[in-house]
N, CA, C and O atoms as a DFTB+ gen file, in Angstrom:
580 C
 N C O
     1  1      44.458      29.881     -24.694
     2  2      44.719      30.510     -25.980
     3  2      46.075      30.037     -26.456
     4  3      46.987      29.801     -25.663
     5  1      46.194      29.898     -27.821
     6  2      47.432      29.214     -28.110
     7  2      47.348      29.969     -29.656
     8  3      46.440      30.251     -30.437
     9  1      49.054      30.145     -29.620
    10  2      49.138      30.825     -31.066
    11  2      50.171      30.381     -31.856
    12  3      51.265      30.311     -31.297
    13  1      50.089      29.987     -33.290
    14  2      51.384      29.487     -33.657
    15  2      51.916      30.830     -34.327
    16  3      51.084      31.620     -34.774
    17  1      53.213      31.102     -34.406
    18  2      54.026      32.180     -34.658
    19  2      55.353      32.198     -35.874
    20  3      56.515      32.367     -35.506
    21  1      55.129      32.078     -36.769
    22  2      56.134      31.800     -38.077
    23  2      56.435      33.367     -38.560
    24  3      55.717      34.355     -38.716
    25  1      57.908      33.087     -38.726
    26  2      58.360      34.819     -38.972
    27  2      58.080      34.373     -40.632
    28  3      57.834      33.207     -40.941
    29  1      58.164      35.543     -41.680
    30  2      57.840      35.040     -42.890
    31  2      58.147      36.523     -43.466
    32  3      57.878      37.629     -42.998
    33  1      58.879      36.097     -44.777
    34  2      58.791      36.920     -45.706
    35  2      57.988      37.757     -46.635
    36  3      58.315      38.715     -47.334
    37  1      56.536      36.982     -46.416
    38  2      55.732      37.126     -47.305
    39  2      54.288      35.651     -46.976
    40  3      54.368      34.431     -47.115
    41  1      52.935      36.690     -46.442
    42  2      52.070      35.674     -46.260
    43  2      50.842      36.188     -46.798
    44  3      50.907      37.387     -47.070
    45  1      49.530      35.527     -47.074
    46  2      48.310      35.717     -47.385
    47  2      47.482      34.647     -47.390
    48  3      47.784      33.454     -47.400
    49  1      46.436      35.149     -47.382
    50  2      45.237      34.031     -46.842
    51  2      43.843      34.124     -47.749
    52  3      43.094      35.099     -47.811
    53  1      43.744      33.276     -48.207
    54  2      42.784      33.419     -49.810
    55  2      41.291      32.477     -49.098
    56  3      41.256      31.466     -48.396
    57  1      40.303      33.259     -49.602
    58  2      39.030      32.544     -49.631
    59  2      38.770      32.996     -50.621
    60  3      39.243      33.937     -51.259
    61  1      37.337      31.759     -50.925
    62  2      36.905      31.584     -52.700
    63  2      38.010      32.134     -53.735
    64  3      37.636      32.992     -54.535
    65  1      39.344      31.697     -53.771
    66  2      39.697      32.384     -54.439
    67  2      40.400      33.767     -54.456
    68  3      41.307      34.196     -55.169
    69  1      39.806      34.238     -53.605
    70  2      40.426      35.439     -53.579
    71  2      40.907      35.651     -52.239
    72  3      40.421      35.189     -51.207
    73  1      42.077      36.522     -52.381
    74  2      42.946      37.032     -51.406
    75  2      42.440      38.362     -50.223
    76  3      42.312      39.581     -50.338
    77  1      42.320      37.735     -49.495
    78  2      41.317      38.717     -48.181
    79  2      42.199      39.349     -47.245
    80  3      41.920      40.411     -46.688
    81  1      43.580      38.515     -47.010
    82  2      44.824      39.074     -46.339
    83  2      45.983      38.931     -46.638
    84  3      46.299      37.998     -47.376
    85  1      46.872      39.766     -46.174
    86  2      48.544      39.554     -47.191
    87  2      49.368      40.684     -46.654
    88  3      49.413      41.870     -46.980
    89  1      49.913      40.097     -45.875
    90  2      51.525      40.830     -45.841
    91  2      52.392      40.841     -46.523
    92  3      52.221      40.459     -47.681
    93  1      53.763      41.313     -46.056
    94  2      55.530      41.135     -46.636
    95  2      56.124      40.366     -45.310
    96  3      55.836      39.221     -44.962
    97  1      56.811      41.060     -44.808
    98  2      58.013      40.875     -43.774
    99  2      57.102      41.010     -42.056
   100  3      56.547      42.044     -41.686
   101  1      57.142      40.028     -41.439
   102  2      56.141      39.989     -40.247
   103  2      56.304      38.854     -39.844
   104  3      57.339      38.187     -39.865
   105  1      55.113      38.535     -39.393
   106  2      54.492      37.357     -38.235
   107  2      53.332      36.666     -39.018
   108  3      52.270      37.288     -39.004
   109  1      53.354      35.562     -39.652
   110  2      52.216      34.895     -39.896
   111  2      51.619      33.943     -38.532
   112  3      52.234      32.971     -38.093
   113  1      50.476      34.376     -38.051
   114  2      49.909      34.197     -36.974
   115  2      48.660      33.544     -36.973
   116  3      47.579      33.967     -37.382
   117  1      48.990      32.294     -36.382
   118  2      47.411      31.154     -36.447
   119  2      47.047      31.269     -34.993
   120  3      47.801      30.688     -34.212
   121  1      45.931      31.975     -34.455
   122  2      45.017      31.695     -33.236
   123  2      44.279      31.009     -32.818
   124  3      43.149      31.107     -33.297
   125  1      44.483      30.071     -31.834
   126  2      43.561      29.284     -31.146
   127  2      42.478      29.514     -29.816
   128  3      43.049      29.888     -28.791
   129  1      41.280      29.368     -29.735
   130  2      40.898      29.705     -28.348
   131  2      39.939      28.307     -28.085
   132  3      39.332      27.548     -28.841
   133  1      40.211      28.413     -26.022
   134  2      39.692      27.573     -25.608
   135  2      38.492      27.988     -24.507
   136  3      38.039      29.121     -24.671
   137  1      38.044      27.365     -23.633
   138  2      36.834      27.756     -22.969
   139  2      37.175      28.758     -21.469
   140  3      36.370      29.420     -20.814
   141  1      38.496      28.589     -21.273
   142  2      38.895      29.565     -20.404
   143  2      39.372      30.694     -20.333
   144  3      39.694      31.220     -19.267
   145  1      39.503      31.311     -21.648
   146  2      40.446      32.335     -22.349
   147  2      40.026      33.494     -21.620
   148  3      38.887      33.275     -21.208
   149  1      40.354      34.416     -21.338
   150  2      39.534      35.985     -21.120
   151  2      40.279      37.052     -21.762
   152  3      41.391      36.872     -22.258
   153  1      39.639      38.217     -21.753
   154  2      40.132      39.659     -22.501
   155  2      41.596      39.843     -21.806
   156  3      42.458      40.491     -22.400
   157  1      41.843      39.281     -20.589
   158  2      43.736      39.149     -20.141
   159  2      44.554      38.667     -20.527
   160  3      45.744      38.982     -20.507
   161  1      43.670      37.191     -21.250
   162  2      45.063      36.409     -21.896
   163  2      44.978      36.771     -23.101
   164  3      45.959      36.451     -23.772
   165  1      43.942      37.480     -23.793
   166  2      44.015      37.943     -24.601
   167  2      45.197      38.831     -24.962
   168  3      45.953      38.593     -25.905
   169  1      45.313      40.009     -24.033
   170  2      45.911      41.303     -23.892
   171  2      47.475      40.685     -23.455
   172  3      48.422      41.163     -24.080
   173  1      47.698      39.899     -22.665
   174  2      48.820      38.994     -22.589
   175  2      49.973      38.851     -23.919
   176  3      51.096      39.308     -24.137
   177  1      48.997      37.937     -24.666
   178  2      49.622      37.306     -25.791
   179  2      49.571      37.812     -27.312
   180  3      50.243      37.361     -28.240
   181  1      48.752      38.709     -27.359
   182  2      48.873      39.842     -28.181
   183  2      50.779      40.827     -27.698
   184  3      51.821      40.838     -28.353
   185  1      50.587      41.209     -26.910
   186  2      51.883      42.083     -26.235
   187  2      52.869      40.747     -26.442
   188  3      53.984      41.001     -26.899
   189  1      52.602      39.527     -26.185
   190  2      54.052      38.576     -25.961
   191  2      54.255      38.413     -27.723
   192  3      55.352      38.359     -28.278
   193  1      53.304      38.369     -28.214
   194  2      53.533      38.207     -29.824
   195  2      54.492      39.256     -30.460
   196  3      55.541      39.002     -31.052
   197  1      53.940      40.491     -30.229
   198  2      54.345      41.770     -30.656
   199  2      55.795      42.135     -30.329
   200  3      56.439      42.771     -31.163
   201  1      56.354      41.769     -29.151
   202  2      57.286      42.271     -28.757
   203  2      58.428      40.947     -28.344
   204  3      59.517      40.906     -27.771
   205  1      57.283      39.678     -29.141
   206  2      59.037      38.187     -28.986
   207  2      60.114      38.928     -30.293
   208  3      59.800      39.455     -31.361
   209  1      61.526      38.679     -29.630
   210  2      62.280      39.305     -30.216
   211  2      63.071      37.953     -31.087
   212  3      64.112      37.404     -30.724
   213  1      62.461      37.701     -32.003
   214  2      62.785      36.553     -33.446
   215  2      62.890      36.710     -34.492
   216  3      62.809      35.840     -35.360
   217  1      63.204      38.469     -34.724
   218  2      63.912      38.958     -36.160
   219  2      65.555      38.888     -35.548
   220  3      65.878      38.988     -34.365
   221  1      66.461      38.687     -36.722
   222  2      67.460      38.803     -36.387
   223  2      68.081      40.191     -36.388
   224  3      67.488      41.020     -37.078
   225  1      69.162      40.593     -35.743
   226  2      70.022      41.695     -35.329
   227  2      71.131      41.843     -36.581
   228  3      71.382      40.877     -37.302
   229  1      71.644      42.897     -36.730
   230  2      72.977      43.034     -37.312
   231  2      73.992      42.106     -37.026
   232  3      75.061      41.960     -37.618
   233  1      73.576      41.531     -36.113
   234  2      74.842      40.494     -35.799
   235  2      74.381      39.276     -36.209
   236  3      75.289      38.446     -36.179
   237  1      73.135      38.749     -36.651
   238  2      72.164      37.620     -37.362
   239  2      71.904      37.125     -36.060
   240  3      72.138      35.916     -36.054
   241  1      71.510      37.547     -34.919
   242  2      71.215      36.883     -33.561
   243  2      70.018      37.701     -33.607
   244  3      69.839      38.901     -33.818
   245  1      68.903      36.291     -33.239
   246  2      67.526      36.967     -32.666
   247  2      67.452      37.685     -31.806
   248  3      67.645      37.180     -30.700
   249  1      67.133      39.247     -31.855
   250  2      67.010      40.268     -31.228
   251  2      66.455      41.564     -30.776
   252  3      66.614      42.351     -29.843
   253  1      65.319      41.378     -32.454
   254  2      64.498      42.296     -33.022
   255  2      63.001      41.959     -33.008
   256  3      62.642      41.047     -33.753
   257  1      62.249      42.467     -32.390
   258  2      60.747      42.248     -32.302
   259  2      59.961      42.688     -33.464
   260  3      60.597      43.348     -34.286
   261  1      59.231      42.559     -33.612
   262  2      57.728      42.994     -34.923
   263  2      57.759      44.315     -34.980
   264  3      57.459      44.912     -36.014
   265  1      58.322      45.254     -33.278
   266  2      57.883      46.392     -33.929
   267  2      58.906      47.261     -33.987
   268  3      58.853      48.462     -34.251
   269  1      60.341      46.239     -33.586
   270  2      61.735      46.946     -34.071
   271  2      61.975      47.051     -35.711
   272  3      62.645      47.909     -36.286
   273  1      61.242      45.934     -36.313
   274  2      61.577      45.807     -37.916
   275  2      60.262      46.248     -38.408
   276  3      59.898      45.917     -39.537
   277  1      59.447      47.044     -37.565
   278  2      58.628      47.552     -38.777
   279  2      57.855      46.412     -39.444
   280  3      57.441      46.544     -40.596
   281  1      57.671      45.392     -38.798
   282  2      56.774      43.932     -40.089
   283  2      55.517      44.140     -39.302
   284  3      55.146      44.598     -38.221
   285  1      55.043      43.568     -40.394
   286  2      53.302      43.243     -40.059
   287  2      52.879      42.069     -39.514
   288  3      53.663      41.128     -39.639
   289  1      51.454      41.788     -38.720
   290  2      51.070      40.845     -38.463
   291  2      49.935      40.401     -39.424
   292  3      49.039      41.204     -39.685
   293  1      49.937      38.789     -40.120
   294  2      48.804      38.194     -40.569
   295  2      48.097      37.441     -39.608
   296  3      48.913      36.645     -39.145
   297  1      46.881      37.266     -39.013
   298  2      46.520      36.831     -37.974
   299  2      44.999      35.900     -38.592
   300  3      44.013      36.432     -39.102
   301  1      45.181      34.578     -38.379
   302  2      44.389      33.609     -39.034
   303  2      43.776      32.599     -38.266
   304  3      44.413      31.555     -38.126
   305  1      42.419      32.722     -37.622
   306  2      41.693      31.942     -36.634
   307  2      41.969      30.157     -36.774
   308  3      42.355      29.608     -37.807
   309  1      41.759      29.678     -35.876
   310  2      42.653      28.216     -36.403
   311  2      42.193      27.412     -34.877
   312  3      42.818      27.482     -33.819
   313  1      41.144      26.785     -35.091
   314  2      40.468      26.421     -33.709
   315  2      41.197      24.657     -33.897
   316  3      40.676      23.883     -33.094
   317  1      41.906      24.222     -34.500
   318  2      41.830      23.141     -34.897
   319  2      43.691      23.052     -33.836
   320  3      44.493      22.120     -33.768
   321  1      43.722      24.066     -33.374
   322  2      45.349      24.380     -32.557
   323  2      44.509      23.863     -31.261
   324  3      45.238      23.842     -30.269
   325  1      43.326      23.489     -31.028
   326  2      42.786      22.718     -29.605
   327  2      42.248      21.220     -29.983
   328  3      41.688      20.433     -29.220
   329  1      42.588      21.023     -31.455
   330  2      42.191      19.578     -31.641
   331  2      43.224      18.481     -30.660
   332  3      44.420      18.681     -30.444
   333  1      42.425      17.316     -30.159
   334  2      42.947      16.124     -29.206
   335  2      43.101      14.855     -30.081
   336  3      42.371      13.979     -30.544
   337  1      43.990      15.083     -30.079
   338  2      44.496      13.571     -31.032
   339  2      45.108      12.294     -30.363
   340  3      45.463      11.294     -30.987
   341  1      45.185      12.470     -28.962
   342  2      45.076      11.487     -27.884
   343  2      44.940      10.228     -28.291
   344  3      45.719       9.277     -28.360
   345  1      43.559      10.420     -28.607
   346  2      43.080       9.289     -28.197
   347  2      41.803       8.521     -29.896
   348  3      40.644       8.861     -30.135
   349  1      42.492       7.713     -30.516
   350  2      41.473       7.166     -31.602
   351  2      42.219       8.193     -32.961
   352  3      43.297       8.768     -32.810
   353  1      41.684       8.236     -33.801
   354  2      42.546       8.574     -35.138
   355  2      41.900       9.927     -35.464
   356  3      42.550      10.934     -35.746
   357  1      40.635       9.865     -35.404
   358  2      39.991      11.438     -35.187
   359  2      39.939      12.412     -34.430
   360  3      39.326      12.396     -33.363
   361  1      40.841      13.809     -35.068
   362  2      40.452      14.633     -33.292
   363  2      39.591      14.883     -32.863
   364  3      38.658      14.596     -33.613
   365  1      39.122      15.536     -31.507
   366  2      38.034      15.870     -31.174
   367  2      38.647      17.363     -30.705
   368  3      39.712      17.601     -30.135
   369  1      37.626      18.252     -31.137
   370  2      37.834      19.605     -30.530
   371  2      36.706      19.859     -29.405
   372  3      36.009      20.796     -29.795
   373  1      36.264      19.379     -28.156
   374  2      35.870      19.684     -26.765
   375  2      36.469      21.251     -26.370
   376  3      35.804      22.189     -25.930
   377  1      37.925      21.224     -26.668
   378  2      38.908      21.859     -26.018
   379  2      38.521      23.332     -26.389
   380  3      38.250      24.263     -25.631
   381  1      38.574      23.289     -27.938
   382  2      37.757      24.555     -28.770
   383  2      36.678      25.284     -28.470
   384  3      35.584      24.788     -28.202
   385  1      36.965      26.689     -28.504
   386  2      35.627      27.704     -27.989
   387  2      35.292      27.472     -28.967
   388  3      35.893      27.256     -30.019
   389  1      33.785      27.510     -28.573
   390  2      32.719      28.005     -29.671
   391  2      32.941      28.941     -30.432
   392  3      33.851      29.592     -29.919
   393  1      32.518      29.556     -31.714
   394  2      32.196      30.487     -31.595
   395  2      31.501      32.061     -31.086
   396  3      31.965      33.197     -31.183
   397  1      30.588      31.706     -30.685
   398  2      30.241      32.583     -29.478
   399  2      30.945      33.523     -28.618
   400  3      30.740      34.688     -28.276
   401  1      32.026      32.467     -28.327
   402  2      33.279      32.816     -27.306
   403  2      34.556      33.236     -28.257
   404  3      35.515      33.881     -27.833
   405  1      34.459      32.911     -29.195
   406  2      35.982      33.008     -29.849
   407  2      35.849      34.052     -30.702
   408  3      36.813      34.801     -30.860
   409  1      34.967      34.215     -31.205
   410  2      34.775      35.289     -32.296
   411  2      34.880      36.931     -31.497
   412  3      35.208      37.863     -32.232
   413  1      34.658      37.164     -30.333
   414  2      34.798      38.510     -29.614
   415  2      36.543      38.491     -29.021
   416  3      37.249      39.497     -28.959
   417  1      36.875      37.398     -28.717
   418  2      38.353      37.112     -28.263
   419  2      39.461      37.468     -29.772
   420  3      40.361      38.295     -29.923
   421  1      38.937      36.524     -30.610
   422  2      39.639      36.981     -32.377
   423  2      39.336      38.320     -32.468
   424  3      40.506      38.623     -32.698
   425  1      38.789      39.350     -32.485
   426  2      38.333      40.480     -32.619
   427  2      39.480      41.093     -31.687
   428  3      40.322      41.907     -32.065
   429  1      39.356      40.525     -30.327
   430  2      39.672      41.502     -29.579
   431  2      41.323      41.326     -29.246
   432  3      42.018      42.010     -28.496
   433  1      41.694      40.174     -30.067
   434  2      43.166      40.093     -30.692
   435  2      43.670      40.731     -31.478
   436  3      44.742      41.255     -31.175
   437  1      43.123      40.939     -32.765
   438  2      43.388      41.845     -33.511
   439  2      43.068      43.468     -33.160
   440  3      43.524      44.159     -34.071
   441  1      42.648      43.995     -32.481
   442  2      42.414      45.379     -31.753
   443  2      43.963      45.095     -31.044
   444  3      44.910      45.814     -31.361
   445  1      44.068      44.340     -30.377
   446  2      45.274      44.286     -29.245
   447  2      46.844      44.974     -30.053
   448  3      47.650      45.816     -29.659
   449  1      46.755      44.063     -31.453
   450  2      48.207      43.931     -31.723
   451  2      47.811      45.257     -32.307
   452  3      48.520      46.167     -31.878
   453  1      46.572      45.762     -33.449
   454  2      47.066      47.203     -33.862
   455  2      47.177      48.453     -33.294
   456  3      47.580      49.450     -33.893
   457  1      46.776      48.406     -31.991
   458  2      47.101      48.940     -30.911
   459  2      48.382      49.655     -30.610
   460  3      48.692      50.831     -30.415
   461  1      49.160      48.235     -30.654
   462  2      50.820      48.536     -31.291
   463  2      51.244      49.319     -32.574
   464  3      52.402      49.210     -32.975
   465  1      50.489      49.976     -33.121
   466  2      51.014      50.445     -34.484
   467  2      50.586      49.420     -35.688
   468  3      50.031      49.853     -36.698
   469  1      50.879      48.048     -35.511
   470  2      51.319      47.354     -36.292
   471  2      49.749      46.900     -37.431
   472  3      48.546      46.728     -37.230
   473  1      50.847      46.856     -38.844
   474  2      49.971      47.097     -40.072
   475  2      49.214      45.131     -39.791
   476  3      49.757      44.051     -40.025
   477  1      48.211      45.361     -39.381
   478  2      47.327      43.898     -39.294
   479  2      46.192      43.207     -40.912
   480  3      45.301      43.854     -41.462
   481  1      46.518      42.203     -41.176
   482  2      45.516      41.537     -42.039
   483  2      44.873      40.483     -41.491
   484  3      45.242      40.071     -40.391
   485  1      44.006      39.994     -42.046
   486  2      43.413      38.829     -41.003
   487  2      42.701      37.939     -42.496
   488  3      42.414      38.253     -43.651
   489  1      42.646      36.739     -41.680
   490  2      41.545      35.766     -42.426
   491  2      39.949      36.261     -42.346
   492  3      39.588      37.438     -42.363
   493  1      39.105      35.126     -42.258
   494  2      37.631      35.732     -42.772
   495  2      37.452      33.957     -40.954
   496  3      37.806      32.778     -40.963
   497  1      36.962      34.576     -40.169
   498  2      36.587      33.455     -38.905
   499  2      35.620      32.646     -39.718
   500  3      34.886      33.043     -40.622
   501  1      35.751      31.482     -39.247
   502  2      34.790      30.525     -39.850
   503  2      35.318      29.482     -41.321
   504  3      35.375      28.297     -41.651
   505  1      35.515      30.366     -41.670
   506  2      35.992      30.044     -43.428
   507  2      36.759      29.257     -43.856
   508  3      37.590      28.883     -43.028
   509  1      36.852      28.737     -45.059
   510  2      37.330      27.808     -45.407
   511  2      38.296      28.330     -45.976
   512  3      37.818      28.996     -46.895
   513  1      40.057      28.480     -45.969
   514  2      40.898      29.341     -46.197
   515  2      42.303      28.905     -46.882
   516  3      42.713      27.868     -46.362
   517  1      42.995      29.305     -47.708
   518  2      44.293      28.547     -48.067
   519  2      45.302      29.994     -47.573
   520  3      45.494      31.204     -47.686
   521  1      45.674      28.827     -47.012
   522  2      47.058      30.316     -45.750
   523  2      48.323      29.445     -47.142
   524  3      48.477      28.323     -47.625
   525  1      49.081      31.102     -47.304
   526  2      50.686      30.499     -47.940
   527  2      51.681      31.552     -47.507
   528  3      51.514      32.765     -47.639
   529  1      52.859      30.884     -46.913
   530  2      53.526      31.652     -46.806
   531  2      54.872      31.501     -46.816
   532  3      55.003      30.331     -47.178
   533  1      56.219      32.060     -46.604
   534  2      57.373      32.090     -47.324
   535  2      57.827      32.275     -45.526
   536  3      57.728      33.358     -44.948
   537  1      58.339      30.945     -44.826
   538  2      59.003      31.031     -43.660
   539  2      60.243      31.185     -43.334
   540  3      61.108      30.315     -43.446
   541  1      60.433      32.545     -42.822
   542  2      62.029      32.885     -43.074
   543  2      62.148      32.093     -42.001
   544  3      61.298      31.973     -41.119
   545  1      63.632      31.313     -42.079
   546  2      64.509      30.797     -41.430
   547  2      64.701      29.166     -41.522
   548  3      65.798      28.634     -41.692
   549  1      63.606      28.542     -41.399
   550  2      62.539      28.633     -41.225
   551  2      62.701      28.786     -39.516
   552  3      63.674      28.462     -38.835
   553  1      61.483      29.355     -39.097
   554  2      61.451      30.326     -37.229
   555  2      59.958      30.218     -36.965
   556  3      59.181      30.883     -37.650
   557  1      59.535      29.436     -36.034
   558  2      58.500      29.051     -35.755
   559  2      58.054      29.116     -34.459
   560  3      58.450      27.962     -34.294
   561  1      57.590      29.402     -33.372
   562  2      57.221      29.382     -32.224
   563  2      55.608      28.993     -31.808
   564  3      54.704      29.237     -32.606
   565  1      55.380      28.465     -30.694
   566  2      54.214      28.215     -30.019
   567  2      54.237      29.207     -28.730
   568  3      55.119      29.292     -27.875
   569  1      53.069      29.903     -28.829
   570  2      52.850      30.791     -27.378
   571  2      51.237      30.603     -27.050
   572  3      50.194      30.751     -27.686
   573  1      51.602      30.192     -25.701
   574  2      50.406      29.501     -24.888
   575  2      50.118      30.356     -23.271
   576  3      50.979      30.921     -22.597
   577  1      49.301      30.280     -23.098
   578  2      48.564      31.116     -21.258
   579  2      47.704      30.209     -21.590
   580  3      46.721      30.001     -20.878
């Protein structure tokens, strides 16, 4: 499972047109899953998301987690975070769960983090989607199990 992690001022995630998810001040969050994932690394990286401390402090030093500042999570399926670009000019996603497999894991990601309190939006799985968002700092992280 692999997640990319951008702190952001302000995010949302539009299909056909219209806007299906949208925060303010949070975590814009792209999820990846692969064929080994389980409901642990699930529960793992949900908690490591929630509680990485990459808001800044009164002192402007990263120090403050998602659920010290009160921000929300946008959380946006993104199987293309297991594409292999190795090898030839096209990726290949092998690496990528199916659906089958990923769609109960995405589910059971988003249960994880609101768990925490925290106010969750999500994309639409599958879909064809325009993510925009306003990256404070800019502050970006990769978190992987």
């Amino acid at each position: 499972m692999k997640l990319i992690v951008q702190r952001v001022r302000s995010a949302s995630v539009k299909v056909d047109d219209k806007i299906v998810g949208e925060i303010g001040k949070g975590l814009m969050t792209l999820v990846g899953f692969t064929h080994t994932d389980t409901p642990e690394t699930v529960k793992y990286l949900a908690d490591r998301a929630v509680k990485l401390r990459i808001f800044e402090d009164e002192n402007g030093k990263m120090n403050r987690s998602l659920l010290d500042v009160n921000g929300a999570m946008l959380i946006v399926s993104q199987f293309t975070l297991y594409g292999d670009t190795v090898h030839g000019r096209r990726p290949g996603f092998d690496a990528a769960a199916k659906p089958d497999v990923a769609i109960p894991l995405y589910e059971q990601f988003i249960e994880e983090v609101k768990a925490f309190g925290v106010n969750v939006d999500t994309g639409i799985f599958g879909a064809e989607m325009l993510v925009a968002l306003e990256n404070d700092g800019p502050v970006t992280f990769t978190l992987e199990k």
